[in-house]
N, C-alpha and C positions, 0 to 999 in steps of 0.2 A: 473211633475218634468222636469227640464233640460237635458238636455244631459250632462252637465258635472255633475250635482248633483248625475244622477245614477253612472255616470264614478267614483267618487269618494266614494261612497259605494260599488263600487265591484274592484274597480283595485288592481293590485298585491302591495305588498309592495313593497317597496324602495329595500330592503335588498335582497329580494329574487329575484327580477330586475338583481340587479348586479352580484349575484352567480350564475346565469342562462347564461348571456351575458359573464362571465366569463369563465365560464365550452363551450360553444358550439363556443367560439371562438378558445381556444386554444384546444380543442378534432374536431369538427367539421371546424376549419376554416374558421368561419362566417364570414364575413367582416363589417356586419352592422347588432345591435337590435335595432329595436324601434316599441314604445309600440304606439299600433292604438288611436286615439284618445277614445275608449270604455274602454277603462283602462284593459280588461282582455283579449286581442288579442295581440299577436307580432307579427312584420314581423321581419324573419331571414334571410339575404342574404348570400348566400353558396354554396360552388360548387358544380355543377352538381351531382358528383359522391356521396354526399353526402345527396340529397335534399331527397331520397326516404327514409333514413336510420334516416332522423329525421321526418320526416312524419309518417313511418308507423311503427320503432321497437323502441319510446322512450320510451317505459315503461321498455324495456329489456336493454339498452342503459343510461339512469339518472342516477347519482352517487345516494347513500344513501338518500345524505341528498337534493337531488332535486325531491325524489320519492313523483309522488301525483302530483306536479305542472303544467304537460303539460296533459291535457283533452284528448285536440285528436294535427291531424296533418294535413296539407291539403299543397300537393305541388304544387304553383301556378307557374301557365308557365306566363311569357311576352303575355301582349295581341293578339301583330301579331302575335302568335303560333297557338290563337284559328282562327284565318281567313277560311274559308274553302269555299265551292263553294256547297250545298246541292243542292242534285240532287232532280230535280222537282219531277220523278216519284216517289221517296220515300215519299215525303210532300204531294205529293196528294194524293197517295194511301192509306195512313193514315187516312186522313179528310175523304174522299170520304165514306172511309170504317165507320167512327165516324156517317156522315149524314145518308149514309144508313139506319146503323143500328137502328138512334135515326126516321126515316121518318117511320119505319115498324110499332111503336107504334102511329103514327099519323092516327086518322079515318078521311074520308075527311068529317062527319058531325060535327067535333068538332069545337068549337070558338076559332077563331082566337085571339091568347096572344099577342095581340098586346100591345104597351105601356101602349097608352087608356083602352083599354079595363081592363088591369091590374088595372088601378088604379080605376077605376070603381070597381072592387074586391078587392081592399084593401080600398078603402074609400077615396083615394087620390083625390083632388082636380081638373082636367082636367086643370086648368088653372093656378097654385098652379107655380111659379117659382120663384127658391132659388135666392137672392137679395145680399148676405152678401160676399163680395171681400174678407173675410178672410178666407171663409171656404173652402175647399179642397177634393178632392176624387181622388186614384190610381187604375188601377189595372196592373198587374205583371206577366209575363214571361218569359224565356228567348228560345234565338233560335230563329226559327222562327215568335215568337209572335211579332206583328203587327196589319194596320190596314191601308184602304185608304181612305185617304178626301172623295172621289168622292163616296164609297160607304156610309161612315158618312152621306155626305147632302143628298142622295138618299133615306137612312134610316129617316130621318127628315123628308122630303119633303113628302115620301110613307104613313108615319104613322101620320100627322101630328103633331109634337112635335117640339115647338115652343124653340129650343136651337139650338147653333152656332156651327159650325165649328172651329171655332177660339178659343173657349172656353176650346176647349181639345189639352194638348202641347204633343209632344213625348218626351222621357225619355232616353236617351241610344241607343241601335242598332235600326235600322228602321224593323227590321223583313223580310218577304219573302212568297210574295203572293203564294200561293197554299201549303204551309204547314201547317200540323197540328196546332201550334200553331197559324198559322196567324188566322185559322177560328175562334179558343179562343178568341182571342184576339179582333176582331170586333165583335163576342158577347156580351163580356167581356162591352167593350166600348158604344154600342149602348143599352145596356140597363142600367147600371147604369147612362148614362145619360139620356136617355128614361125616367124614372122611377125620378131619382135626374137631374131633367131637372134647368138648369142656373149654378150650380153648378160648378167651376174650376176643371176641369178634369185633369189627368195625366196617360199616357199611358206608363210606363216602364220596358222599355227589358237590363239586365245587363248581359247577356250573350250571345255568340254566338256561343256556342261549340256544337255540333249535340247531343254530348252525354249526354245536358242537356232538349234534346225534348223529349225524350221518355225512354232515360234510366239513371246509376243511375247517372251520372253526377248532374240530376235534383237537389238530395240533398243538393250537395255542393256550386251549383248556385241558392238558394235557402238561405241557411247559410249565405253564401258572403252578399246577396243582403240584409238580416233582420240587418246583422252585420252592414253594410253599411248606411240602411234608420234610425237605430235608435240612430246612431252619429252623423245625421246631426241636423244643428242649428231650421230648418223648417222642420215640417214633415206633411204628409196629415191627415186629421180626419179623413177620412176613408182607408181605405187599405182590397180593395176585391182581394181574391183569389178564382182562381177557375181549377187550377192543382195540382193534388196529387197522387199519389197510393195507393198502401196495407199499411200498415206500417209498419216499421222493424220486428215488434213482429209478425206482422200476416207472414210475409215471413220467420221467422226462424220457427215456429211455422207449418207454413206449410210445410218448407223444411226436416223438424224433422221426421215426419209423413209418408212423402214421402218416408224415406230411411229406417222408418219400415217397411211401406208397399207396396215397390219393394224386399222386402228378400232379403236383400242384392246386388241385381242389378245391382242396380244405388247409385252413392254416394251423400253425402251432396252439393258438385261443383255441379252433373250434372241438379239438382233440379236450383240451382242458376243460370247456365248459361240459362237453358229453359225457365226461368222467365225472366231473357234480351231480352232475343230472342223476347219475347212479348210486345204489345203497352202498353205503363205506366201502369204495375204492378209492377217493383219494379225499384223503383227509390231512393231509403236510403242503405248506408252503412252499419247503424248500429244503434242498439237503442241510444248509446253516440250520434250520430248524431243531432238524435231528440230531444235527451234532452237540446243538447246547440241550437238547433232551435226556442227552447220553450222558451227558456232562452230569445233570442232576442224577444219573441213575447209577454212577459212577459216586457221586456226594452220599447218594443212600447203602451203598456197598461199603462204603468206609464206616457210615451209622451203624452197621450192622444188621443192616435190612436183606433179606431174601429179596428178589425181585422177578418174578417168574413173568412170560408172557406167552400167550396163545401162539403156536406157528399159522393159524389159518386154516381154512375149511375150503380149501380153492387145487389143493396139490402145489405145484412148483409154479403154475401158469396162471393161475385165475387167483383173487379176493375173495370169490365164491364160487362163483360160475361164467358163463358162456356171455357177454352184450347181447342184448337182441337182436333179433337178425334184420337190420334196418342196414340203409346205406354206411353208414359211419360205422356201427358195430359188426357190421360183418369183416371189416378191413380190421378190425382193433380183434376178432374172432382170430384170424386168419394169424395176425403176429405173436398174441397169446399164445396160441399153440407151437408156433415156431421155437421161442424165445421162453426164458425160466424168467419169471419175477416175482423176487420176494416182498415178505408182507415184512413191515414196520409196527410195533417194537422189537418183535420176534427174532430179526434179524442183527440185535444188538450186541456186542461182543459183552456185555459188562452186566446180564441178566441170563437167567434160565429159561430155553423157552422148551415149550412143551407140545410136541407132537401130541395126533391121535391113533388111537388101537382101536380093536376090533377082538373081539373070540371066536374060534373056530372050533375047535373039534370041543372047547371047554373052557372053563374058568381058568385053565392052570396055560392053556396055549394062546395066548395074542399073537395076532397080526397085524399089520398096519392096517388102520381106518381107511376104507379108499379113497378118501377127499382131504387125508391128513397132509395139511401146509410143509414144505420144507425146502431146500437149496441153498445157495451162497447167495450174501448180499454184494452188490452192485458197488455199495460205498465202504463199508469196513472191513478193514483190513483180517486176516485171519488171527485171531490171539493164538499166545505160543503154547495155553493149554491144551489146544484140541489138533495143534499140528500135526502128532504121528498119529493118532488115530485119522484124521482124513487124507492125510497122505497114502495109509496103508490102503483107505475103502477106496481110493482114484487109483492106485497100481491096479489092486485085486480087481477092479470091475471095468476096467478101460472101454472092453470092446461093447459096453452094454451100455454107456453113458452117453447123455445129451450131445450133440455136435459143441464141438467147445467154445463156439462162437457163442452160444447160448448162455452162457454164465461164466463167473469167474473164479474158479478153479483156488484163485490166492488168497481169498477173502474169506468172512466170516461164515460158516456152514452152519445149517441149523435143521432140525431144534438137537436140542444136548437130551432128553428123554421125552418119555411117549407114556398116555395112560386110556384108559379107555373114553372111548368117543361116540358109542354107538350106543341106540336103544338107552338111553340113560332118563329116568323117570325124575319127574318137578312133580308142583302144585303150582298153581298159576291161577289167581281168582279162583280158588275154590275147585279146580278141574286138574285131574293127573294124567299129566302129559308125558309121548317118549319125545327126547329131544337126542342132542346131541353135540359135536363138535371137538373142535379143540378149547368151546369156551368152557367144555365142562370138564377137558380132562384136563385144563392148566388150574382150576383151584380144587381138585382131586389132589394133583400133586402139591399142592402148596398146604392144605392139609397134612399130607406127609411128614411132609419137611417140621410144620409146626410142633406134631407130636414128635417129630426129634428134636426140636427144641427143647420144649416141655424136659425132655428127659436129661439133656444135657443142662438146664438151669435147676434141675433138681438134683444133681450132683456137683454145684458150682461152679460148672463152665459157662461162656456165653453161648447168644446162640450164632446159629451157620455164618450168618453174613452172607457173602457171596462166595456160592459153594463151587462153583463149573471148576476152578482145579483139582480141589480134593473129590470133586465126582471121577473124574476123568483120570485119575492115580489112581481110585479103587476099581475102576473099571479095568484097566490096563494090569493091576496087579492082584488081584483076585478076581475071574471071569466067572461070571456065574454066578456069585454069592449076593452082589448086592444090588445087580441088574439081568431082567430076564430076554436075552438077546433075540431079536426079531430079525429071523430072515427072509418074509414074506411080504409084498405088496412092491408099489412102484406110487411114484408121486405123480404119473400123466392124467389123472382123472380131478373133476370139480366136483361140486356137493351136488348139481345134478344128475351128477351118472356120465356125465359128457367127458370122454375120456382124448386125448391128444396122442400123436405116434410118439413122441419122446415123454421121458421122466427118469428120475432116480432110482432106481432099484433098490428095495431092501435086500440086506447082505449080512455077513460074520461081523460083528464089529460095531461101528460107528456108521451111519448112514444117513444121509437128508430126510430118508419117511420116517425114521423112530427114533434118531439118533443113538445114543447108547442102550437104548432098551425101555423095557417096562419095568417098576419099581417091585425088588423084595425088599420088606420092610427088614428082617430082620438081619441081614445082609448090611443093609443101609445102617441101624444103627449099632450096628458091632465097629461100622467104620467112620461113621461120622458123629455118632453119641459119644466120642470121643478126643480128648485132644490130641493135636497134629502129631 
């Protein structure tokens, strides 16, 4: 679909337009509505004193008969307000701490993840590059996130992978070497091209506010940017993500818990401030958040957008790892372990997300990553593509499964595939590093997908869109061919080795550590280089 064909299945009416712009100019002193091009966003121009009071009390605030109409609220500053000047030692101390912790799980006898070698393990072609000028690939953060030429051709040149510089454009802010995000982001980039080698690149950062690197600002620089990519006239086929946290349900859910089991102590705030206080655990306002997040990622599945996202580097129970062992995090230690909480986007029924692997005896045998994210979400419900396959993996494994008080059984399970997550080599200012994650193995596979694009618009088909049903058919109706089934690992460990008594097992089938498996390429496009 278009972007105005969706605009025009969901925009506000006429009528309720005018009663809105009515009421918030002569109550509020608005000086200007007008409706975003997505038909179901407004911008409201309003003084200062009033901008917080329709942001965050409209539900207390709407006359009668406007009740219902305004979802949520988001008070946007003038762009020169986000300008700021981030302090290096915060952006490195971040990353640093990210490498560290992901280089502790690296043995030095393990095989080097290189591009090659990758596609060597998925079946991909060494010489295989995407030909078709219409096809597309992004990936997305804001803040810091970036990326340099100089390490780009380095990364090419080192690994031999036969793609351009030139190929890949920037998107918005340039980013900020030695932050957090910057290190994202030239992973982000060097492997979905690595991997979707020829392929039109796009490297897009629409934020620049600090408090969308690591805390929750992320949500609403996240929102803005879905709202934004799925109004425009061109949008990319692919769109890899690979920052996220807990999710609104797993943070109220934990904070809930916390204020039974401090006895009265500590309150509902002081849970929420100490989760700021920490690197991207919670980065969402609110479950409404996530729901109108979905909403746009649902707008981009109609576009014909891929939408892949990271399951998490944390197992079923952690963001990442452990709190410190302080007063307050030893109690939020103690429920993590108890209790499964999923990471957000990851958990969204209406994208792809992507577990992590690992190699064992060789390139050709994966196993699950031991810090690879996965479980059901808290808030969505389970879509009815993936029902028999998780129906079957909760019969087959009953007696090996979390207490069921632990998660919810009916809802959305994740991720739908897995790709390698270990030992996985960058360039990073000029230094080649091993890293890892699921942020590297979610635009691994989004690479994938692209060169099945590529291959399907070069015989005049579109491309995938949103793939999880027709994954999950070829799964179910050719085993083996198009995914390489994982029945090793368990989801109870964090990225640092800090392992919990319960987790997911991997199993026959579909499961929360790998989902449907590890990608064969050629499998994949015997069944998806194709029409339905």
């Amino acid at each position: 679909m278009s972007a105005g064909e969706i605009a025009e299945m969901v925009r506000l009416p006429k009528e309720e337009l005018q009663a809105f712009a009515q009421w918030v100019q002569n109550t509020l002193q608005a000086s200007k509505v007008e409706m975003h091009p997505s038909g179901d966003y407004l911008y409201v121009t309003l003084p200062e004193e009033h901008a917080d009071t329709l942001a965050n009390e409209h539900e207390r605030i709407l006359p009668a008969h406007l009740k219902g109409l305004v979802e949520m609220g988001i008070k946007l500053t003038p762009p020169s307000a986000f300008k700021r000047a981030v302090r290096d030692s915060q952006c490195t101390g971040s990353m640093s701490m990210k490498m560290k912790v992901l280089s502790q799980l690296v043995k030095p006898a393990d095989q080097s993840a290189d591009p090659n070698t990758q596609k060597d393990s998925y079946g991909v072609p060494r010489t295989l590059l995407a030909t078709n000028t219409t096809n597309s690939q992004m990936v997305w953060g804001p803040c810091t996130y970036g990326y340099l030429e100089s390490d780009l051709e380095e990364f090419y040149q080192s690994f031999n992978v036969p793609a351009k510089v030139s190929n890949v454009k920037r998107e918005g802010f340039k980013g900020l070497p030695g932050g957090d995000n910057f290190g994202e982001a030239s992973l982000d980039i060097q492997y979905i091209t690595g991997i979707g080698t020829g392929v039109p690149s796009i490297v897009s950062n629409t934020n620049d506010s600090y408090s969308a690197e690591e805390g929750n600002g992320f949500g609403e620089a996240f929102l803005l940017f879905t709202v934004e990519l799925a109004s425009r006239s061109k949008v990319p086929n692919v769109l890899s993500l690979s920052l996220g946290s807990l999710a609104w349900d797993s943070i109220q859910l934990m904070c809930n818990l916390f204020v039974t089991n401090s006895q009265g102590q500590y309150a509902f705030s002081d849970c929420i401030n100490y989760l700021q206080s920490q690197r991207q655990v919670d980065m969402y306002l609110s479950a409404n958040q996530l729901q109108r997040i979905d909403t746009q990622i649902m707008k981009l599945g109609l576009r014909g957008v891929t939408v892949l996202a990271a399951a998490g580097d944390g197992g079923s129970h952690f963001s990442f790892q452990p709190f410190p062992d302080d007063e307050i995090g030893s109690i939020l230690n103690n429920i993590s372990c108890i209790y499964q909480f999923p990471t957000y986007p990851s958990c969204s029924p209406y994208l792809l997300s992507v577990g992590g692997t690992q190699w064992s005896s060789g390139i050709e045998t994966p196993v699950h990553w031991s810090a690879g994210g996965g479980g059901f979400s808290w808030q969505f419900t389970m879509p009815s593509y993936q029902q028999q396959a998780v129906q079957a993996y909760l019969q087959n494994n009953a007696a090996n499964l979390p207490p069921s008080f632990t998660y919810n059984a009916q809802n959305r399970g994740y991720p739908d595939i897995a790709a390698v997550a270990n030992n996985v080599p960058i360039v990073m200012q000029g230094q080649t590093l091993a890293t890892g994650g699921t942020s590297a193995s979610t635009p691994e596979v989004a690479g994938i997908i692209s060169l099945i694009n590529d291959h399907r618009l070069n015989n005049g088909l579109g491309p995938l869109g949103f793939v999880n049903t027709r994954l999950y058919n070829v799964a179910a109706q050719h085993p083996g061919e198009a995914l390489y089934d994982i029945t090793q690992g368990n989801t109870n460990c964090g990225a640092d080795g800090t392992c919990c008594a319960n987790g997911f097992p991997a199993s026959s089938g579909w499961d929360p550590a790998t989902g449907l498996g590890s990608p064969l390429f050629p499998g994949l496009i015997k069944y998806l280089g194709v029409a339905p």
